[in-house]
Gaussian input, Z-matrix of N, CA and C with variables (Angstrom, degrees):
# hf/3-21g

backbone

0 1
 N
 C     1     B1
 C     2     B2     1     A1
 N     3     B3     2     A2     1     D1
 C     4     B4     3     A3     2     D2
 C     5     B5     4     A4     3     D3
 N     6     B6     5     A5     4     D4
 C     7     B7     6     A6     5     D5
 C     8     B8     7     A7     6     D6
 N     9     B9     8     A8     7     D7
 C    10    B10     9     A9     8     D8
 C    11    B11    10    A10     9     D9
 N    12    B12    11    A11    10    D10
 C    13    B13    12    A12    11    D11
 C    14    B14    13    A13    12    D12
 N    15    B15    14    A14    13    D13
 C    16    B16    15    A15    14    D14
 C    17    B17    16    A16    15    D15
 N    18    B18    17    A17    16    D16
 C    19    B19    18    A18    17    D17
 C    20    B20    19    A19    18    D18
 N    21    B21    20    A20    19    D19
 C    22    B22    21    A21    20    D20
 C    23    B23    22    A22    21    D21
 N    24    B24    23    A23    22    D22
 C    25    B25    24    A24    23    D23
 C    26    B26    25    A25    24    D24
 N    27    B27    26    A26    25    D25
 C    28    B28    27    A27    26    D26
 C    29    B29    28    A28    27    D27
 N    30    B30    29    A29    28    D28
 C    31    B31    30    A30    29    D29
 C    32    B32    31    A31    30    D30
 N    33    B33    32    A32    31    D31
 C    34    B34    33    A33    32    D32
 C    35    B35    34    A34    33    D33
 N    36    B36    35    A35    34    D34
 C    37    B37    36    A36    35    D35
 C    38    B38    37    A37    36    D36
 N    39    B39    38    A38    37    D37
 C    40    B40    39    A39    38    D38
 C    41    B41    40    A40    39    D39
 N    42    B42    41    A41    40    D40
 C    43    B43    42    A42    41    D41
 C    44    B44    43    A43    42    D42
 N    45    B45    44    A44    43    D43
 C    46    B46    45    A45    44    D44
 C    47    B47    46    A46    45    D45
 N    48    B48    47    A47    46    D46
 C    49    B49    48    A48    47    D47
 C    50    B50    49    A49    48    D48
 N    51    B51    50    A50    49    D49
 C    52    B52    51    A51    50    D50
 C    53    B53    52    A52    51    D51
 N    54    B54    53    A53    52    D52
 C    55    B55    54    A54    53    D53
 C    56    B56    55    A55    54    D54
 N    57    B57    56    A56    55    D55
 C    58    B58    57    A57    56    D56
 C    59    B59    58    A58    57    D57
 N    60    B60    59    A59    58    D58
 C    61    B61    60    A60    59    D59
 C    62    B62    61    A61    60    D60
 N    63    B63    62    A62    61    D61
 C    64    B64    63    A63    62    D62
 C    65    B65    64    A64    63    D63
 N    66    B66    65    A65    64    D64
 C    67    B67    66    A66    65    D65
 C    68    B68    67    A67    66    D66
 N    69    B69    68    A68    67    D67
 C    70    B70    69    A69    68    D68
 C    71    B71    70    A70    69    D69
 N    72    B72    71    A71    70    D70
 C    73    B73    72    A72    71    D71
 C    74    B74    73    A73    72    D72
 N    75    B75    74    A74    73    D73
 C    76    B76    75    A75    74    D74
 C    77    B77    76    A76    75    D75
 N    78    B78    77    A77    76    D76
 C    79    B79    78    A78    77    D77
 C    80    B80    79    A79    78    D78
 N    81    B81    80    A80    79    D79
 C    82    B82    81    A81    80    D80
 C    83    B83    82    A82    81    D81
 N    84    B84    83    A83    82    D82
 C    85    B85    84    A84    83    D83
 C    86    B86    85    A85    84    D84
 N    87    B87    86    A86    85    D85
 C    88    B88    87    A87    86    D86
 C    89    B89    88    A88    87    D87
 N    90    B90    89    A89    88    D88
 C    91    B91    90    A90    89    D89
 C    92    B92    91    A91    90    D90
 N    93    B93    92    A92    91    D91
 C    94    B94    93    A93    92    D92
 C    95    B95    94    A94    93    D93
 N    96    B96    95    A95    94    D94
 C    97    B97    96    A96    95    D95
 C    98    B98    97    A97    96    D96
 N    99    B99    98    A98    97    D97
 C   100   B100    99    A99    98    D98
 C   101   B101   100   A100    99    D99
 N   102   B102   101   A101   100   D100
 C   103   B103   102   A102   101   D101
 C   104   B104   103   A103   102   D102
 N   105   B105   104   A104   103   D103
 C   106   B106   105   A105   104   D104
 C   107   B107   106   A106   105   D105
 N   108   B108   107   A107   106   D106
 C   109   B109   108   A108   107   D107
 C   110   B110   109   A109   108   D108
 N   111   B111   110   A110   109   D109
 C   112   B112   111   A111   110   D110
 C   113   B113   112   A112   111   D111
 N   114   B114   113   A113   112   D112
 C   115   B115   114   A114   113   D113
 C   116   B116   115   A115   114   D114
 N   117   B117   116   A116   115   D115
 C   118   B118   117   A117   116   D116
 C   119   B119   118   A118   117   D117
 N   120   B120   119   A119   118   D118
 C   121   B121   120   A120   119   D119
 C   122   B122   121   A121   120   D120
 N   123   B123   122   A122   121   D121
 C   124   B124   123   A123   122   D122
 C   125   B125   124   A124   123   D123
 N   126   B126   125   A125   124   D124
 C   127   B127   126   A126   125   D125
 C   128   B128   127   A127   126   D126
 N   129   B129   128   A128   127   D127
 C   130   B130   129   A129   128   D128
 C   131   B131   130   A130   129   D129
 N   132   B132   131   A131   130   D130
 C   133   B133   132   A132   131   D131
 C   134   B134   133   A133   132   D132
 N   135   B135   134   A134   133   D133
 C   136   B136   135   A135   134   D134
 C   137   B137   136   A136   135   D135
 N   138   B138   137   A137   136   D136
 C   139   B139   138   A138   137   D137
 C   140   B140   139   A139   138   D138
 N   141   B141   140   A140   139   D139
 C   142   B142   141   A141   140   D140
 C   143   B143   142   A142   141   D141
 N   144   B144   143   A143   142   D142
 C   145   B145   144   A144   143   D143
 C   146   B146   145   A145   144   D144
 N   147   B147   146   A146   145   D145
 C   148   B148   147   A147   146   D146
 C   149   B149   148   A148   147   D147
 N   150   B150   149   A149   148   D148
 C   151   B151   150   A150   149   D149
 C   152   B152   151   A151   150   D150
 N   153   B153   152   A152   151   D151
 C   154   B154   153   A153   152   D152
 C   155   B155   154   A154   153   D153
 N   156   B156   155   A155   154   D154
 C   157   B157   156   A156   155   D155
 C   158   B158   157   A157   156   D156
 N   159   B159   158   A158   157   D157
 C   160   B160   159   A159   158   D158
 C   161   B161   160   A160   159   D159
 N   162   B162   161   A161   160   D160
 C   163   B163   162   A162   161   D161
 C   164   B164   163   A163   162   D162
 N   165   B165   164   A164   163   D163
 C   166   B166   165   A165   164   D164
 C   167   B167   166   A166   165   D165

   B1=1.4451
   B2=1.5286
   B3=1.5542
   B4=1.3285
   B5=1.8933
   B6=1.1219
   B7=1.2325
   B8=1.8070
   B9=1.2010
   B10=1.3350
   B11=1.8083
   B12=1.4382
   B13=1.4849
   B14=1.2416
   B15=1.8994
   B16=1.7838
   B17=1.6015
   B18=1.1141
   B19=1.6075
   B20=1.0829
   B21=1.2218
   B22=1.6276
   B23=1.7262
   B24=1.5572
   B25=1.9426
   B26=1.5179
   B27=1.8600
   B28=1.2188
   B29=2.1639
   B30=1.4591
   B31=1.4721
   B32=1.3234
   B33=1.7530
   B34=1.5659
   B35=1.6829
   B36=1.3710
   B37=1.9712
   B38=1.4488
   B39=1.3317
   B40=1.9313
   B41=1.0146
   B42=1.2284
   B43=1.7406
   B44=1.6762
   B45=1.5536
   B46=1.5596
   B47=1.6236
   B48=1.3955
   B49=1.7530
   B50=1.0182
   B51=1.2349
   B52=1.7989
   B53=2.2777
   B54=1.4248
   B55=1.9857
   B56=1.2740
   B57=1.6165
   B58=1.7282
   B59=1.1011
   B60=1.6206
   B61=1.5065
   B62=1.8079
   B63=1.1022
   B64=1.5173
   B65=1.4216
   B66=1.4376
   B67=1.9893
   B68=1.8187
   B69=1.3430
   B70=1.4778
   B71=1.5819
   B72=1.1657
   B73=1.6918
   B74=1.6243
   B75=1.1656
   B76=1.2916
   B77=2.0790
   B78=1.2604
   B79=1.3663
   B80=1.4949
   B81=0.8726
   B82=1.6767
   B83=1.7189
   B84=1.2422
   B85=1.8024
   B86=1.6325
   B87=1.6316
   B88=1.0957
   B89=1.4036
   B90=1.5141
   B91=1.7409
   B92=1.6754
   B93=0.7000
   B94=1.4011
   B95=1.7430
   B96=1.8288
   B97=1.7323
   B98=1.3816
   B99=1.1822
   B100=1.2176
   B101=1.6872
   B102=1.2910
   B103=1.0846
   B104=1.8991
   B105=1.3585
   B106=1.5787
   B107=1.4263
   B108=0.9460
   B109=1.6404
   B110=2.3773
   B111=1.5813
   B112=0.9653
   B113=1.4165
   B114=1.1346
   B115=1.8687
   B116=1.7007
   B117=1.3990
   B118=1.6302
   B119=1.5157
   B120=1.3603
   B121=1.5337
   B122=1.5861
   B123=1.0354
   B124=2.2326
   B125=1.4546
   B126=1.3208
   B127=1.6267
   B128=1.6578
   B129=1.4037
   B130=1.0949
   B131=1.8664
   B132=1.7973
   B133=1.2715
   B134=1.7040
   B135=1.6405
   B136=1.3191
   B137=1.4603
   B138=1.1863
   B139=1.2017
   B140=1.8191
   B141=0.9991
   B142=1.2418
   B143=1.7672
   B144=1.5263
   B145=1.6052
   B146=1.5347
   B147=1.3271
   B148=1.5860
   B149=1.5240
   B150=1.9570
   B151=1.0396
   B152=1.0471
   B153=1.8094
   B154=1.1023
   B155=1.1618
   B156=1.4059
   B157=1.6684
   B158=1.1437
   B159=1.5044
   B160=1.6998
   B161=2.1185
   B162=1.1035
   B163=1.5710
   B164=1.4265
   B165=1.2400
   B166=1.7768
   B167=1.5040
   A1=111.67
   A2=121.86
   A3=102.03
   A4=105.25
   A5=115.86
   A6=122.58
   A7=111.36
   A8=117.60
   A9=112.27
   A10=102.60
   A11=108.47
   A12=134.18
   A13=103.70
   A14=102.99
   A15=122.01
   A16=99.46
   A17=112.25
   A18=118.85
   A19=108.86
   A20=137.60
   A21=150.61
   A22=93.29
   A23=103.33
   A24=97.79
   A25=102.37
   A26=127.37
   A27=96.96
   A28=92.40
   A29=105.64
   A30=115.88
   A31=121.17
   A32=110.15
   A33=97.19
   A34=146.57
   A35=77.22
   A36=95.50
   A37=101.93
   A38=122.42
   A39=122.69
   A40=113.12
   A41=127.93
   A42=105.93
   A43=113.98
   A44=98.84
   A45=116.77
   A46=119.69
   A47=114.23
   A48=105.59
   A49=99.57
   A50=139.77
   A51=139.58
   A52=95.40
   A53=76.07
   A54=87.03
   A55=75.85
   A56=94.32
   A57=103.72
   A58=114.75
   A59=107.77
   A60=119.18
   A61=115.03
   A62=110.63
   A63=107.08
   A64=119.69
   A65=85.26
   A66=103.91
   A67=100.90
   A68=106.37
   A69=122.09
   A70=107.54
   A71=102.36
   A72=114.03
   A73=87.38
   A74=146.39
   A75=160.72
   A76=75.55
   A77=112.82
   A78=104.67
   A79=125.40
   A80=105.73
   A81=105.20
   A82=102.62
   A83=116.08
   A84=111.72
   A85=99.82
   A86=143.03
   A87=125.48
   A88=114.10
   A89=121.73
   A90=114.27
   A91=94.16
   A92=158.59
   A93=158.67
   A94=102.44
   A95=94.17
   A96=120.39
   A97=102.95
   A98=133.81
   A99=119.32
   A100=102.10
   A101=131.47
   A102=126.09
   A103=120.00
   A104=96.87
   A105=107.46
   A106=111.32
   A107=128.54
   A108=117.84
   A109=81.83
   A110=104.42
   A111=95.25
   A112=114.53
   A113=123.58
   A114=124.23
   A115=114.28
   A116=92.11
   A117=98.21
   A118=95.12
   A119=115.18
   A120=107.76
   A121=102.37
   A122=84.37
   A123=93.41
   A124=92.37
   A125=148.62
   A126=117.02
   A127=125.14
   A128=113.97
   A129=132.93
   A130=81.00
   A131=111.64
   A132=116.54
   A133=126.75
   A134=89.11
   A135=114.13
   A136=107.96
   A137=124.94
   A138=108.91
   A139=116.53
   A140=117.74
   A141=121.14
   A142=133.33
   A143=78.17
   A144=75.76
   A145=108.03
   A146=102.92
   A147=114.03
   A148=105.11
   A149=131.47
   A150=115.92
   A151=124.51
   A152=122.06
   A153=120.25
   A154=135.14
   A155=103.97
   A156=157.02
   A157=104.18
   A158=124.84
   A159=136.03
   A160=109.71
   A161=97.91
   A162=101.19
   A163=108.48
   A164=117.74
   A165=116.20
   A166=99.75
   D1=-18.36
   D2=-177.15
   D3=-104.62
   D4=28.18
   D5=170.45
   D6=-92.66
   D7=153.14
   D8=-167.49
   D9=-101.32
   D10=89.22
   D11=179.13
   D12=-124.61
   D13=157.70
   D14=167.35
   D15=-42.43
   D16=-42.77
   D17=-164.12
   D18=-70.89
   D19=-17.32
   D20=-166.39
   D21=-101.60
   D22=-56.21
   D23=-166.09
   D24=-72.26
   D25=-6.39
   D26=-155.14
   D27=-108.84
   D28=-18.78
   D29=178.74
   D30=-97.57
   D31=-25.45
   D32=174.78
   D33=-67.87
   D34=-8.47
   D35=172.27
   D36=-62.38
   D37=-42.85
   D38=177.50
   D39=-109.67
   D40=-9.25
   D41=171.99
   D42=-118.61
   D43=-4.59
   D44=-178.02
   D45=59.42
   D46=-162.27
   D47=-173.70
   D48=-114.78
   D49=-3.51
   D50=-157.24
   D51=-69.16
   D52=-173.53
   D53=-172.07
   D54=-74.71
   D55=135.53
   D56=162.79
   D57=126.25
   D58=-53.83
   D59=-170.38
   D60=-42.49
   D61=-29.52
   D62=-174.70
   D63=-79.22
   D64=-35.51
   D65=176.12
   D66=-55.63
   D67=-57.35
   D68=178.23
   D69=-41.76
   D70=-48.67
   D71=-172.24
   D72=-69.57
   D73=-89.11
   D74=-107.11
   D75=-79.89
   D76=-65.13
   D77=-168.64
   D78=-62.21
   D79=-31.73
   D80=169.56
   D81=-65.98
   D82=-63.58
   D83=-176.32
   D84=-50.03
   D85=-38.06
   D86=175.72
   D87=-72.42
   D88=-33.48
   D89=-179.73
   D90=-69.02
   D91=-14.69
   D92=-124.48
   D93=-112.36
   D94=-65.18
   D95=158.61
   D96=-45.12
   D97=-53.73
   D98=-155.31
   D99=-87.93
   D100=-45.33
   D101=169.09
   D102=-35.34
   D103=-47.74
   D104=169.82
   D105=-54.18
   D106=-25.15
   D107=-133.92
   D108=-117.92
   D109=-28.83
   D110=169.70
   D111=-84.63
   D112=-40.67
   D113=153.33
   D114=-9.97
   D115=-66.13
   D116=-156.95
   D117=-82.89
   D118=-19.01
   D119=178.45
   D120=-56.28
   D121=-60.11
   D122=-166.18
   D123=-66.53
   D124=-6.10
   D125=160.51
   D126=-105.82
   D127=8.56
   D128=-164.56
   D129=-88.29
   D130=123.94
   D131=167.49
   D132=-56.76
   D133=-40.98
   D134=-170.81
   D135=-58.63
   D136=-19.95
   D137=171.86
   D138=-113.02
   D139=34.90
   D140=158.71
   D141=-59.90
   D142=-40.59
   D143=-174.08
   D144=-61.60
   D145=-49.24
   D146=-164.57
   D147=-34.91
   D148=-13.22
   D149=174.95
   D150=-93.72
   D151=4.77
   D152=151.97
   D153=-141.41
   D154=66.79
   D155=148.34
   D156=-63.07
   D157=107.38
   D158=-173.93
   D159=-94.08
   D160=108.84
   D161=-171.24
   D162=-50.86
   D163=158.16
   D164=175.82
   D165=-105.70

């Protein structure tokens, strides 16, 4: 973040350049992924059944 990149002009207004800022960046874009990934989990049909799949 403190290098002068698109990635710098388009995130540093909210996450700024200080130590950190990238870590900050990196975790929000991964909660972000993961939010998606639980999205598409719960609309994907194909996996419906699997919730009522009885454990042995």
């Amino acid at each position: 973040m403190q290098s002068q990149s698109i990635l710098s002009y388009l995130f540093a207004p909210i996450f700024g350049t200080d130590t950190g800022a990238g870590i900050a960046l990196l975790y929000v874009m991964i909660a972000t992924a993961m939010l998606l990934v639980g999205v598409v989990g719960y609309k994907l049909p194909q996996l419906h059944p699997i919730e009522n799949m009885k454990s042995e």
